[in-house]
SEFI-439777 format. One record per residue: residue number from 0; y negated, z negated, x negated of N, C-alpha, C in turn. Coordinates in steps of 0.001 Angstrom, whole numbers, plus 500000, padded with zeros to 6 digits. Layout:
nr n.py n.pz n.px ca.py ca.pz ca.px c.py c.pz c.px
NUM Y Z X Y Z X Y Z X
...
***
This chain:
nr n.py n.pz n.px ca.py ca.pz ca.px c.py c.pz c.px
0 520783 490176 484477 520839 489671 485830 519521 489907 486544
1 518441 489521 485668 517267 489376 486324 516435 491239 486236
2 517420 492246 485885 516692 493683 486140 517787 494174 487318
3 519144 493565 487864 519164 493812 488838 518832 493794 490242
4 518204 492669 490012 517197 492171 491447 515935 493066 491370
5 515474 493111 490271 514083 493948 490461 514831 495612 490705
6 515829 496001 490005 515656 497011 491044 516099 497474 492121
7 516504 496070 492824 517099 496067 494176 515638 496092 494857
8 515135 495057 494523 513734 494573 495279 513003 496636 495176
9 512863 496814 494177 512307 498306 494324 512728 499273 495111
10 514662 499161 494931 514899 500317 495948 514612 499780 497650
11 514385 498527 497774 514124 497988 499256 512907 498455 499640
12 511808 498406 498285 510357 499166 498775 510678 500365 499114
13 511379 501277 498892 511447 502486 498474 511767 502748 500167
14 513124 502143 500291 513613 502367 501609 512619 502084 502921
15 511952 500932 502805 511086 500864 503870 510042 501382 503635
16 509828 502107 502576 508511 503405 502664 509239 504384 503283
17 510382 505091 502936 510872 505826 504186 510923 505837 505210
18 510720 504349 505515 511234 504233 506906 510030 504881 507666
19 508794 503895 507383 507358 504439 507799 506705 505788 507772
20 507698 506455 506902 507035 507914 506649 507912 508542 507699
21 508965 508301 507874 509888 509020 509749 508867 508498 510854
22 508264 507021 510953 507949 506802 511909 506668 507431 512215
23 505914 507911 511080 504857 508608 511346 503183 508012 511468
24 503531 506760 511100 502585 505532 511601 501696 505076 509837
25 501276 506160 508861 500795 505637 507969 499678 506726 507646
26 498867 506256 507018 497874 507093 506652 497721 507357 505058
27 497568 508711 504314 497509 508431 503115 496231 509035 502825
28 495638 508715 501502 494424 508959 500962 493295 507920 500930
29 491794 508011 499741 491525 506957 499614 490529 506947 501105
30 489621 507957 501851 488829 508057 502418 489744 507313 504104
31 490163 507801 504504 491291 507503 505569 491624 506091 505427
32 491899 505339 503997 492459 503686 504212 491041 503509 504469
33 489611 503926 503819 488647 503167 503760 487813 503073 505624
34 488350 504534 506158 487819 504459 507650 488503 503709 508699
35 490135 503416 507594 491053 502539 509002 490533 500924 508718
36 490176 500828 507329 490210 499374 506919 488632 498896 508085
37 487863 500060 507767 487016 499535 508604 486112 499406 509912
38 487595 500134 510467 487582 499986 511902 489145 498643 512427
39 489787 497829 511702 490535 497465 511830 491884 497294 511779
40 492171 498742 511612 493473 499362 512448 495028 499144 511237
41 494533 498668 510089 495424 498532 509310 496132 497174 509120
42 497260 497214 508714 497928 496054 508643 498361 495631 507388
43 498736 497043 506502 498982 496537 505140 498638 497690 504155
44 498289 497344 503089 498096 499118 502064 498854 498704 500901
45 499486 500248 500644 499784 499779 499217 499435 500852 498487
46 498531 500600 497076 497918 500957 496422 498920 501419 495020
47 499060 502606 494858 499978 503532 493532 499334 502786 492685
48 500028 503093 491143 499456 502889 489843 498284 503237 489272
49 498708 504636 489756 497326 505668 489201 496147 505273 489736
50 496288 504627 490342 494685 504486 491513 493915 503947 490878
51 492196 504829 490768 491388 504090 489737 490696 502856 489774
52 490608 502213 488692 490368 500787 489019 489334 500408 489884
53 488587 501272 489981 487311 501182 490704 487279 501160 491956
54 488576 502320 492770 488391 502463 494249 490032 501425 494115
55 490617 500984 493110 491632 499590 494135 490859 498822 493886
56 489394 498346 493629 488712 497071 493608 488202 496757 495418
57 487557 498439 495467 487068 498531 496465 487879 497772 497939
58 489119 498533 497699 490263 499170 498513 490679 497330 498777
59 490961 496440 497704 491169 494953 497652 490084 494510 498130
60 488892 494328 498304 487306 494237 498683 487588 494298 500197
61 487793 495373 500665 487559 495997 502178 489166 494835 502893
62 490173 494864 502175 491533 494501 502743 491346 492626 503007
63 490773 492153 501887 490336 490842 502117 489206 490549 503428
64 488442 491637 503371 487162 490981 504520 487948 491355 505919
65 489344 492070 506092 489657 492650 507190 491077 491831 507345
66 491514 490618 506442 492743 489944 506684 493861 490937 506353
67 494049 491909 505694 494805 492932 505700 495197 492448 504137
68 496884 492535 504417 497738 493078 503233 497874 493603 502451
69 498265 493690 500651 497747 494588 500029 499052 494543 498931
70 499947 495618 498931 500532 495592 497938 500498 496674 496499
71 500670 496143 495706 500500 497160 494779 502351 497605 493976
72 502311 499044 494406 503220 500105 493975 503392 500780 492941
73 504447 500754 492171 504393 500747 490449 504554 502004 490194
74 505181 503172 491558 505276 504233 491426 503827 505009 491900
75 503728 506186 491969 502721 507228 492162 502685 507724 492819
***
């Protein structure tokens, strides 16, 4: 019961990452979150698996001092 919700809940991430990637309104890479985080302009990040521990410390660091959202994405 409880692995059909999780991978409902996943394909819902999945879908509203599509959605944002039609709308055109996201930025990817680590240099780009770090120039939007700190000029403001971001609202939420979500950080892949692979991402090294070092720049999602950062990346969590910069998102807290800027009130910004932070999810972490199990895919790559």
């Amino acid at each position: 019961m409880v692995a059909a919700k999780k991978t409902k809940t996943h394909e819902s991430i999945n879908n509203r990452l599509a959605l944002v990637m039609e709308s055109g309104k996201y930025t990817l890479g680590y240099k780009t979150v770090v120039k939007s985080l700190r000029s403001s302009k971001g609202k939420l990040i979500i950080i892949a698996n692979n991402c090294p521990p070092l720049r999602k410390s950062e990346i969590e660091y910069y998102a807290m001092l800027c009130k910004v959202g932070v999810h972490h994405y199990n895919g790559s």
